[in-house]
Biotite code that builds the C-alpha atoms (Angstrom):
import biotite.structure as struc

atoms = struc.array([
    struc.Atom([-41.560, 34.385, -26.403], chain_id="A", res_id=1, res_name="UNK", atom_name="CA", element="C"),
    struc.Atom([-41.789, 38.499, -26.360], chain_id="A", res_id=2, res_name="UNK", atom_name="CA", element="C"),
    struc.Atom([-44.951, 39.601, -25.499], chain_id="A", res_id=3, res_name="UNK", atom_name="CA", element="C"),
    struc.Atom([-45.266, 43.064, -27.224], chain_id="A", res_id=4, res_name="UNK", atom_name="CA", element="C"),
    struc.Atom([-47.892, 45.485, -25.000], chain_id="A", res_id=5, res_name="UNK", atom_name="CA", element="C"),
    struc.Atom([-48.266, 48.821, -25.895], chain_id="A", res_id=6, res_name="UNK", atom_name="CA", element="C"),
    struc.Atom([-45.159, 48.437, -27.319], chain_id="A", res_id=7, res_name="UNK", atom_name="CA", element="C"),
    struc.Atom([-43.334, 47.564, -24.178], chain_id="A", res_id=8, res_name="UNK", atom_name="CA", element="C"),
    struc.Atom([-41.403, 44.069, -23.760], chain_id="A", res_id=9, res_name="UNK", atom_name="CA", element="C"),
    struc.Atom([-42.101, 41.398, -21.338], chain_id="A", res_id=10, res_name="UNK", atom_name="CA", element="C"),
    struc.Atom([-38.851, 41.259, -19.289], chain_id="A", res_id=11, res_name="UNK", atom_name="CA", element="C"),
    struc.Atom([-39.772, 37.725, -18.165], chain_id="A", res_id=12, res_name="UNK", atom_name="CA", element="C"),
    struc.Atom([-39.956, 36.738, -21.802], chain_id="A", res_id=13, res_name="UNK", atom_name="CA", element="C"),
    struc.Atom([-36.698, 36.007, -24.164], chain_id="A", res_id=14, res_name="UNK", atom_name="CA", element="C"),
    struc.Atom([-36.146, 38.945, -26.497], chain_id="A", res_id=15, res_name="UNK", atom_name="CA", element="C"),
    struc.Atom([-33.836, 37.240, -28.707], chain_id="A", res_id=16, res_name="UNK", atom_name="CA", element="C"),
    struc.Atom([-35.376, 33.637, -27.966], chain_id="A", res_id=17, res_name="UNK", atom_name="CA", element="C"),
    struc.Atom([-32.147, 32.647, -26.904], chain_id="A", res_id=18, res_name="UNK", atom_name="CA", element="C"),
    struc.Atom([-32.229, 28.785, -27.447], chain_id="A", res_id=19, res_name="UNK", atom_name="CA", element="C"),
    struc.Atom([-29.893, 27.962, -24.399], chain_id="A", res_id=20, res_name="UNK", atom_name="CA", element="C"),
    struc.Atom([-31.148, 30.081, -21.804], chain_id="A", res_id=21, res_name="UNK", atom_name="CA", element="C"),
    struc.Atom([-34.730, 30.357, -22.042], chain_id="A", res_id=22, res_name="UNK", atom_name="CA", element="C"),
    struc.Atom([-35.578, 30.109, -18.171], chain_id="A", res_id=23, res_name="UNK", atom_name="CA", element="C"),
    struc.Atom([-37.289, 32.978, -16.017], chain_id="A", res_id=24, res_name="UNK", atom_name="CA", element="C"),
    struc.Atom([-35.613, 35.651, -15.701], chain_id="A", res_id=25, res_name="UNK", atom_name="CA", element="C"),
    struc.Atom([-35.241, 35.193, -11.859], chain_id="A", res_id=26, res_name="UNK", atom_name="CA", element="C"),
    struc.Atom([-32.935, 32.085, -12.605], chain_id="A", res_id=27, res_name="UNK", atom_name="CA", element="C"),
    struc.Atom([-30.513, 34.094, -14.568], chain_id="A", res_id=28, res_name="UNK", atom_name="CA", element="C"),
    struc.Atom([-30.545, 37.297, -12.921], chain_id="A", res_id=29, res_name="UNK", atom_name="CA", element="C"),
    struc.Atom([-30.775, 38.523, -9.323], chain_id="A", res_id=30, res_name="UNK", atom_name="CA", element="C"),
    struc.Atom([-32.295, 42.533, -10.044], chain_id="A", res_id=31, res_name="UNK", atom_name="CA", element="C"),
    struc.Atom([-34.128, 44.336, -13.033], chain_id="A", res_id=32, res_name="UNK", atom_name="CA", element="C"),
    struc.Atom([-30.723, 46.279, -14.001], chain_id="A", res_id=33, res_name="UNK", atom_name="CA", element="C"),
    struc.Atom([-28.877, 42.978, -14.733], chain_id="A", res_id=34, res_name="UNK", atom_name="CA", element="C"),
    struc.Atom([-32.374, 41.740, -16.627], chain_id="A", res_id=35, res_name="UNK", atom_name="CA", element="C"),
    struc.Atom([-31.748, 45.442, -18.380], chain_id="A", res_id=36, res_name="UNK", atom_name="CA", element="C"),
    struc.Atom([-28.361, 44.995, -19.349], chain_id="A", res_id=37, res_name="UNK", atom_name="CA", element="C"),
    struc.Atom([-28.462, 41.696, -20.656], chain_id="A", res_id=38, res_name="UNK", atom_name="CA", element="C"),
    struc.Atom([-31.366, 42.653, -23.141], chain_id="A", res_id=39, res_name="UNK", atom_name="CA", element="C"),
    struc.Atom([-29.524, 45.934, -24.068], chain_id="A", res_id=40, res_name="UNK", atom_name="CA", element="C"),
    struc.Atom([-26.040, 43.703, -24.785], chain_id="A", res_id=41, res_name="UNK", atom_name="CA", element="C"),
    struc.Atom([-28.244, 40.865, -26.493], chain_id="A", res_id=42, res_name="UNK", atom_name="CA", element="C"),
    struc.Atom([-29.621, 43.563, -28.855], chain_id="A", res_id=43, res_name="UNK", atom_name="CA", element="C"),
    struc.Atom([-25.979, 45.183, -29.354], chain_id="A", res_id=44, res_name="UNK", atom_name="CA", element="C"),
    struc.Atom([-24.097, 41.729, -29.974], chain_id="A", res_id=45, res_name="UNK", atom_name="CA", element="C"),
    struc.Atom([-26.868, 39.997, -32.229], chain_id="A", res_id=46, res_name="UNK", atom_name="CA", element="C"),
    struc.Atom([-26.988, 43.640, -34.548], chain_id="A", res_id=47, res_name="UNK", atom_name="CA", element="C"),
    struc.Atom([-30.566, 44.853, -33.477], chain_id="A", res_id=48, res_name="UNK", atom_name="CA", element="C"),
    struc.Atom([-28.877, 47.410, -32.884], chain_id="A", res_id=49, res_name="UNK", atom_name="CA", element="C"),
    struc.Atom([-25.774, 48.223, -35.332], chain_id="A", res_id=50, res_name="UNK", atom_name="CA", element="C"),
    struc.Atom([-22.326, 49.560, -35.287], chain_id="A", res_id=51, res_name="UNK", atom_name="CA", element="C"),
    struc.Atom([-21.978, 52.891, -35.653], chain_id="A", res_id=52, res_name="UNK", atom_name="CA", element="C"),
    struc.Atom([-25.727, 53.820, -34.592], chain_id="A", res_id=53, res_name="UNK", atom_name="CA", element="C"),
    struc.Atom([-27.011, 56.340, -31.685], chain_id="A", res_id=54, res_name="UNK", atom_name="CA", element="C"),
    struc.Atom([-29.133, 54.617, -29.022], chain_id="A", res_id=55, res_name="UNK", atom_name="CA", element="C"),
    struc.Atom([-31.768, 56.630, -27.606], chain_id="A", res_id=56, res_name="UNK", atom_name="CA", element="C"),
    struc.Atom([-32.194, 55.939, -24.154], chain_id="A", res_id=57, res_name="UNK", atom_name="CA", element="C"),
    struc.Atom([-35.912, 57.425, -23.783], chain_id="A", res_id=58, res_name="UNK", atom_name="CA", element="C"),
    struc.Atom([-36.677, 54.836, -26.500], chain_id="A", res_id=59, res_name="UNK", atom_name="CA", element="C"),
    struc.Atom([-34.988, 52.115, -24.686], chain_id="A", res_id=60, res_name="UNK", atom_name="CA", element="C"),
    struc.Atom([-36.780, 52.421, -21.582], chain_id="A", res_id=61, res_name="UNK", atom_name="CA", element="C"),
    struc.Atom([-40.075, 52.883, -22.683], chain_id="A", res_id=62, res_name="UNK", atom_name="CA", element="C"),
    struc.Atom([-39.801, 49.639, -24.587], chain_id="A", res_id=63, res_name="UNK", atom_name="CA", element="C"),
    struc.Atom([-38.471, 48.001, -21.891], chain_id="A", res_id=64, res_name="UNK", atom_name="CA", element="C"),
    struc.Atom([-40.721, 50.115, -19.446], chain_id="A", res_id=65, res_name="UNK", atom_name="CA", element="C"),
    struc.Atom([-37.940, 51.162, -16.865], chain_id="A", res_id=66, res_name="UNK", atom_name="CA", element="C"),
    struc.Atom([-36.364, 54.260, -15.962], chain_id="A", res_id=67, res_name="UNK", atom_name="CA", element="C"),
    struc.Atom([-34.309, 56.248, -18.066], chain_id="A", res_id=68, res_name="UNK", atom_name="CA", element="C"),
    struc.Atom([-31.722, 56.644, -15.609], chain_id="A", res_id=69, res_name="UNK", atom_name="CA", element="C"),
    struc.Atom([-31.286, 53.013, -15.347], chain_id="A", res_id=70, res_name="UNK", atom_name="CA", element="C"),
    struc.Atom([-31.065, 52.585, -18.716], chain_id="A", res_id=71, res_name="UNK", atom_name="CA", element="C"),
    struc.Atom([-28.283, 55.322, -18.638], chain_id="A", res_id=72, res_name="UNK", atom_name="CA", element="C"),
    struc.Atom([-26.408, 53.596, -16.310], chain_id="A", res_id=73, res_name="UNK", atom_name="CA", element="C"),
    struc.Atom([-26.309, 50.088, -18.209], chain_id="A", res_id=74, res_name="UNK", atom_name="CA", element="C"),
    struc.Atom([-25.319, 51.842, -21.559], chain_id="A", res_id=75, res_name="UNK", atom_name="CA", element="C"),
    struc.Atom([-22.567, 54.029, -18.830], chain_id="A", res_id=76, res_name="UNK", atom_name="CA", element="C"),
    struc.Atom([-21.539, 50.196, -17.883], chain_id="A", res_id=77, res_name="UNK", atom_name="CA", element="C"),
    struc.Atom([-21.540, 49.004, -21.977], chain_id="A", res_id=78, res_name="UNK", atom_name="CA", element="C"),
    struc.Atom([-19.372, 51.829, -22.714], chain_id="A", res_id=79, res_name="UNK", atom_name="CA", element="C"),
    struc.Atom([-16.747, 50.113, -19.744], chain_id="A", res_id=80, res_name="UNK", atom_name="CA", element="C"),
    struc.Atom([-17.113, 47.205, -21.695], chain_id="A", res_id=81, res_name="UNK", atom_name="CA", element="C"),
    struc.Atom([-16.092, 48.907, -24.779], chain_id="A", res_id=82, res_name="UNK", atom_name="CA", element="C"),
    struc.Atom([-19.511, 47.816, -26.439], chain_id="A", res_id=83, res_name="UNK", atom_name="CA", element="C"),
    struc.Atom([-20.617, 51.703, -26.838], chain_id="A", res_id=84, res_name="UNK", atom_name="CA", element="C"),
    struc.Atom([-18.810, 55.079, -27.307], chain_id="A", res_id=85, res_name="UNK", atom_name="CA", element="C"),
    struc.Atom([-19.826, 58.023, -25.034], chain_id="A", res_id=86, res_name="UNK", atom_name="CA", element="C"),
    struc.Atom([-19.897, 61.250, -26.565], chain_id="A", res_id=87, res_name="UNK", atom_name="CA", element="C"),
    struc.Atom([-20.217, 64.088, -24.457], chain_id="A", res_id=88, res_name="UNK", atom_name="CA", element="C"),
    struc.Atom([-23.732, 65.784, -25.031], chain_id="A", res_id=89, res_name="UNK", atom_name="CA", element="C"),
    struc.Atom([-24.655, 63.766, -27.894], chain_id="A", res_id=90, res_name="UNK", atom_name="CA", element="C"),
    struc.Atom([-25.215, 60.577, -26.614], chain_id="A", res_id=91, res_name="UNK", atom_name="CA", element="C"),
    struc.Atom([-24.281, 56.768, -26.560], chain_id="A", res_id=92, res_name="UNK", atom_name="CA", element="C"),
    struc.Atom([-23.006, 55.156, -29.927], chain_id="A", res_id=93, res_name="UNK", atom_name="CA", element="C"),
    struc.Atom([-22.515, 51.781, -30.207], chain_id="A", res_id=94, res_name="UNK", atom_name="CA", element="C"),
    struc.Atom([-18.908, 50.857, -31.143], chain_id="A", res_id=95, res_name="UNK", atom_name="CA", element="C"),
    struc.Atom([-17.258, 50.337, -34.631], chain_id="A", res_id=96, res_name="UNK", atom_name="CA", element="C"),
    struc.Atom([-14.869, 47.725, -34.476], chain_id="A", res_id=97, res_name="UNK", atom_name="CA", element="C"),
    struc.Atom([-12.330, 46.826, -37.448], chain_id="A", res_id=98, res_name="UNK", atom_name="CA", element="C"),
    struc.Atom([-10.826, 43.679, -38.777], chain_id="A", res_id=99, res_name="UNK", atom_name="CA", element="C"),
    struc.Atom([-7.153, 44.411, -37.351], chain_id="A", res_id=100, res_name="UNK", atom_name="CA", element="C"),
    struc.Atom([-9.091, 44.674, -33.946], chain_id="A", res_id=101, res_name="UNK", atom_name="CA", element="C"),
    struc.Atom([-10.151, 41.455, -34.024], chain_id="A", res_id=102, res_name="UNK", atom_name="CA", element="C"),
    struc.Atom([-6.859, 40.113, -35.124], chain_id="A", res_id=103, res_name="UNK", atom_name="CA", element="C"),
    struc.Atom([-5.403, 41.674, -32.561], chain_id="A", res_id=104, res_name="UNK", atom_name="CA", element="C"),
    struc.Atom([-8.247, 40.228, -30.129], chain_id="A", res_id=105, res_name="UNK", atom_name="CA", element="C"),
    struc.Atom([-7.529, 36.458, -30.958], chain_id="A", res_id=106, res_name="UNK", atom_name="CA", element="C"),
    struc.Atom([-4.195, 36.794, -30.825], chain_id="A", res_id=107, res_name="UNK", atom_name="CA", element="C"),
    struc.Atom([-4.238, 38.156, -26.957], chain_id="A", res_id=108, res_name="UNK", atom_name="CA", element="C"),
    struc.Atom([-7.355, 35.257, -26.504], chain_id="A", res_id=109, res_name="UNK", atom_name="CA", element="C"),
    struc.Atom([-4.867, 32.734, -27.482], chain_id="A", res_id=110, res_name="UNK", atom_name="CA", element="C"),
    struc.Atom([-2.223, 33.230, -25.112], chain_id="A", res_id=111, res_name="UNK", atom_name="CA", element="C"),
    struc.Atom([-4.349, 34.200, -22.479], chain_id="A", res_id=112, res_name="UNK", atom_name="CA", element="C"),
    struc.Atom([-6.534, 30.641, -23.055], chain_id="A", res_id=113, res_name="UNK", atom_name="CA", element="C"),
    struc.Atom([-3.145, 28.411, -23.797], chain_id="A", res_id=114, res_name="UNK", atom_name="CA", element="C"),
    struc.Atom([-2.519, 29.632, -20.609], chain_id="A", res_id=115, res_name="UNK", atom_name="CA", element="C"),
    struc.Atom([-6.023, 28.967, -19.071], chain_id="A", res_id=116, res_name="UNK", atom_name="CA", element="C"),
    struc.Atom([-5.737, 25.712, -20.245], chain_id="A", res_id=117, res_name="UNK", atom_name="CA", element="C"),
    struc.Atom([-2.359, 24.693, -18.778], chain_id="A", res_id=118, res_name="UNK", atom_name="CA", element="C"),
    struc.Atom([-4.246, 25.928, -15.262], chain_id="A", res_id=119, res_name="UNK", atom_name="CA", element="C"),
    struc.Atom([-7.223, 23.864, -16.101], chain_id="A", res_id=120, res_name="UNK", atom_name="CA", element="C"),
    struc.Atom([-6.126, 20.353, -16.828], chain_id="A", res_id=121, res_name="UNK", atom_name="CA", element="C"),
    struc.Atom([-4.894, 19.529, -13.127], chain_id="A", res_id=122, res_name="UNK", atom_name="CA", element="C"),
    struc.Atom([-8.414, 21.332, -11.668], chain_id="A", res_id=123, res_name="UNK", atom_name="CA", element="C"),
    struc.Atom([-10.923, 19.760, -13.833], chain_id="A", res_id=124, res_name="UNK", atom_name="CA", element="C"),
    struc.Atom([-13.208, 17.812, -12.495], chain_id="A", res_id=125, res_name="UNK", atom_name="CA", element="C"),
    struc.Atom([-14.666, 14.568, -13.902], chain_id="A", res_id=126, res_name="UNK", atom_name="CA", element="C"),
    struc.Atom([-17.694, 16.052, -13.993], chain_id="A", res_id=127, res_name="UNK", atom_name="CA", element="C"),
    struc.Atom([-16.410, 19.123, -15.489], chain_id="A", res_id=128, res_name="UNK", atom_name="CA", element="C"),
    struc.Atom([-14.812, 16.968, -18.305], chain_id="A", res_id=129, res_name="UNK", atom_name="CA", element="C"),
    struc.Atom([-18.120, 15.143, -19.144], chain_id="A", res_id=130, res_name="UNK", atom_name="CA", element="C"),
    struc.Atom([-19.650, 17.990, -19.410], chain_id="A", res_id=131, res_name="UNK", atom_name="CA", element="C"),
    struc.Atom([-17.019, 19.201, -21.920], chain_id="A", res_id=132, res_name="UNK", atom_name="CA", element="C"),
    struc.Atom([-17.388, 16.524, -23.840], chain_id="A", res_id=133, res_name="UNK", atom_name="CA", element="C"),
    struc.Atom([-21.370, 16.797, -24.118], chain_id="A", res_id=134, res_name="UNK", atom_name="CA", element="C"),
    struc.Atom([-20.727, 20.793, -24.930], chain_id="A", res_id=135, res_name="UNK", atom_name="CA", element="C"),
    struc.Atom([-18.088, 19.447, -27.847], chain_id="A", res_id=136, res_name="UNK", atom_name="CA", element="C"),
    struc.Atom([-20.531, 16.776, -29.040], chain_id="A", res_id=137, res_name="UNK", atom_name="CA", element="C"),
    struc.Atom([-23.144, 19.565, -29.482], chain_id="A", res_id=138, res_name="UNK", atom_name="CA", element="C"),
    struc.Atom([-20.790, 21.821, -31.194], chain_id="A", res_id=139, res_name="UNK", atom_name="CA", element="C"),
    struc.Atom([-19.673, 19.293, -33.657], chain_id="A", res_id=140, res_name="UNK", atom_name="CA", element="C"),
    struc.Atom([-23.454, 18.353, -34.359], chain_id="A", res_id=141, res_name="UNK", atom_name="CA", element="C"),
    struc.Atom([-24.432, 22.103, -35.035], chain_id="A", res_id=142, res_name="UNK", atom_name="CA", element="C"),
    struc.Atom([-21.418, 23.071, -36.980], chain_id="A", res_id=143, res_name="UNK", atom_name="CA", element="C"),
    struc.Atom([-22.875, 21.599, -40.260], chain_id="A", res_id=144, res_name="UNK", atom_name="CA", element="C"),
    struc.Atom([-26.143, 23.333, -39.515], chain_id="A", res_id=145, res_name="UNK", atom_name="CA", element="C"),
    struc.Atom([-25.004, 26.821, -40.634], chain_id="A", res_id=146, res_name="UNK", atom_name="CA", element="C"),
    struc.Atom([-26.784, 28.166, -37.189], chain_id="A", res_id=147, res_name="UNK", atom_name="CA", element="C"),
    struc.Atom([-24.230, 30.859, -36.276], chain_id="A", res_id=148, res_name="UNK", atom_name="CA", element="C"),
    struc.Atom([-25.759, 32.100, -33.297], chain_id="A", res_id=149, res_name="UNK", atom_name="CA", element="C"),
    struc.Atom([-26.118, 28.396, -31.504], chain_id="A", res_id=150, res_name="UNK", atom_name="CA", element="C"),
    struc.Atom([-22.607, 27.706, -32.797], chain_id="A", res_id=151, res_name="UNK", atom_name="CA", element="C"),
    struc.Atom([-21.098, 30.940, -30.994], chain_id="A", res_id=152, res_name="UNK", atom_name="CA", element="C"),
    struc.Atom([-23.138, 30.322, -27.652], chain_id="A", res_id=153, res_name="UNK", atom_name="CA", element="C"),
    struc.Atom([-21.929, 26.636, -27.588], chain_id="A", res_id=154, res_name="UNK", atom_name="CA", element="C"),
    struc.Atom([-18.220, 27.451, -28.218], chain_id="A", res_id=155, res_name="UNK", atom_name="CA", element="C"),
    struc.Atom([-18.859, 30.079, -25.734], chain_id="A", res_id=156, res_name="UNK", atom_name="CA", element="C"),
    struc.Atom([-20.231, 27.634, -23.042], chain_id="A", res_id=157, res_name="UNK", atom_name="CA", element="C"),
    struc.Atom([-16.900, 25.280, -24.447], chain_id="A", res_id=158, res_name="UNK", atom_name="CA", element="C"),
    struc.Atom([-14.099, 28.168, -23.564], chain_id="A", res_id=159, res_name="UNK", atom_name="CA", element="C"),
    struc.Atom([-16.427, 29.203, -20.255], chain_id="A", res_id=160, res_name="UNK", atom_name="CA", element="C"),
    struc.Atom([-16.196, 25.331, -18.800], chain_id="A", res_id=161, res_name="UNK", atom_name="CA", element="C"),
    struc.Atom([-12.022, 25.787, -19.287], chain_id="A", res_id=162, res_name="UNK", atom_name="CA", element="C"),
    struc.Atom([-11.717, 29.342, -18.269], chain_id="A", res_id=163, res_name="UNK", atom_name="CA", element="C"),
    struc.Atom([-13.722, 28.823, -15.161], chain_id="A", res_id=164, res_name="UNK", atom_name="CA", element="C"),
    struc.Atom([-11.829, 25.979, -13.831], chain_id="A", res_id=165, res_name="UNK", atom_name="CA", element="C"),
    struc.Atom([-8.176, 27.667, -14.438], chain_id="A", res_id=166, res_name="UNK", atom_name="CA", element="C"),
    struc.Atom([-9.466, 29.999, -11.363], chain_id="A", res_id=167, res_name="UNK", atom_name="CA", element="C"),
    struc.Atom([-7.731, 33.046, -12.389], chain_id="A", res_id=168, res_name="UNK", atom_name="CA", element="C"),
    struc.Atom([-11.374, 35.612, -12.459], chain_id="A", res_id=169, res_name="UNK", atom_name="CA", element="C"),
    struc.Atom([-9.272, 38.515, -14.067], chain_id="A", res_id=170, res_name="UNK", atom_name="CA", element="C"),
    struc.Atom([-8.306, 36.247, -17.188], chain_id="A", res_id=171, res_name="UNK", atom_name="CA", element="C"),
    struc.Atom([-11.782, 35.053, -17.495], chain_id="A", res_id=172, res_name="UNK", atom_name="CA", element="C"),
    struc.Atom([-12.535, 38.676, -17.130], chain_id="A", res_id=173, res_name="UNK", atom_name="CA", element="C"),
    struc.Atom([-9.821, 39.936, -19.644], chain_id="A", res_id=174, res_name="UNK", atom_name="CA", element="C"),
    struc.Atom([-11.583, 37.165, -22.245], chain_id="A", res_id=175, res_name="UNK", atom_name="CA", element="C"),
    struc.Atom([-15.123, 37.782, -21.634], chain_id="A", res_id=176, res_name="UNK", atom_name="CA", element="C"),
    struc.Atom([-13.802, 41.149, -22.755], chain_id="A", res_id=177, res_name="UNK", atom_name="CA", element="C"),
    struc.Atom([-12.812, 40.421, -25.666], chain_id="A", res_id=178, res_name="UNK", atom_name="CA", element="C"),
    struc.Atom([-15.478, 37.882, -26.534], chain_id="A", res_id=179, res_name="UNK", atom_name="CA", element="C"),
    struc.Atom([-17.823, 40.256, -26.325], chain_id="A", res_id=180, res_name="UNK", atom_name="CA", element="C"),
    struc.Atom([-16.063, 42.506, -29.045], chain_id="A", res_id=181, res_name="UNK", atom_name="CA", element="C"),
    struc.Atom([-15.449, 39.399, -31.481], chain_id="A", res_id=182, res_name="UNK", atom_name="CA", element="C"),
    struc.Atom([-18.961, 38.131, -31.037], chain_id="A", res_id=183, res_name="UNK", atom_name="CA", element="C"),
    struc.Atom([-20.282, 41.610, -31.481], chain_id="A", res_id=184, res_name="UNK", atom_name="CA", element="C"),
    struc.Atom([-18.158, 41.919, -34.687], chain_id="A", res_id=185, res_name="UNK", atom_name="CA", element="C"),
])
């Protein structure tokens, strides 16, 4: 629940009331620039913010009451990411993506988790696979509900039980990449 005071958001609240992760925010996040970035991405990937639109940082940080140098330096790590566009003395934008993009994106995703996959299956624990199946179950029960946004976090908690266990961190890297993009689209 976001608590709205003087028109400043309760970081130990869920801005997005994110079904699957709605614990404190110390049991997601070790410091208040990861707690930052998360609700900055959240608001870029769910459209709060949209494609193509400036982001003002003094605006950000006073409704998230921090500094706006820290917010400056998680939009500095978005733009990395390839969420947001830089441009020089005008600001942050966030990122127009196209349809051959994200063509291009699942094509790259599907070697890269073929590949993932092939690591996985002599890793995985039993444990592991259990708790695949329980993700797939859920998935399967939600995909009739027309509930996009639970049906892309459970396929992403799906792909993140595989790509974990293939123990390669610059292909689960390379895909949380490029999830981010697709999602965002």
């Amino acid at each position: 629940m976001v608590e709205n005071k003087n028109n400043k958001i309760n970081l130990f609240s869920n801005p997005n009331k994110d079904k699957f992760a709605n614990k404190k925010v110390g049991d997601n996040y070790s410091n208040l620039e990861e707690q930052v970035y998360k609700i900055i991405k959240d608001k870029i990937i769910w459209h709060e913010i949209k494609m193509g639109e400036r982001i003002i940082d003094k605006k950000l940080a006073e409704e998230l009451g921090v500094s706006r140098s820290m917010v400056r330096q998680v939009l500095t790590t978005l733009a990395k990411e390839e969420l947001l566009i830089m441009v020089p003395r005008n600001g942050f934008y966030v990122r127009e993506i196209t349809k051959k993009e994200i063509e291009e994106i699942y094509e790259v995703r599907k070697v890269l988790e073929v590949y993932a996959i092939k690591r996985t299956i002599p890793r995985i624990s039993d444990r592991d696979i259990a708790e695949l199946e329980k993700v797939f179950k859920e998935s399967k029960k939600n995909l009739g509900k027309n509930d996009t946004e639970s049906f892309i976090k459970i396929d992403i908690m799906l792909h993140n039980l595989i790509i974990d266990n293939c123990n390669n961190s610059h292909i689960k890297k390379i895909i949380d990449k490029f999830r981010n993009l697709v999602n965002f689209y």
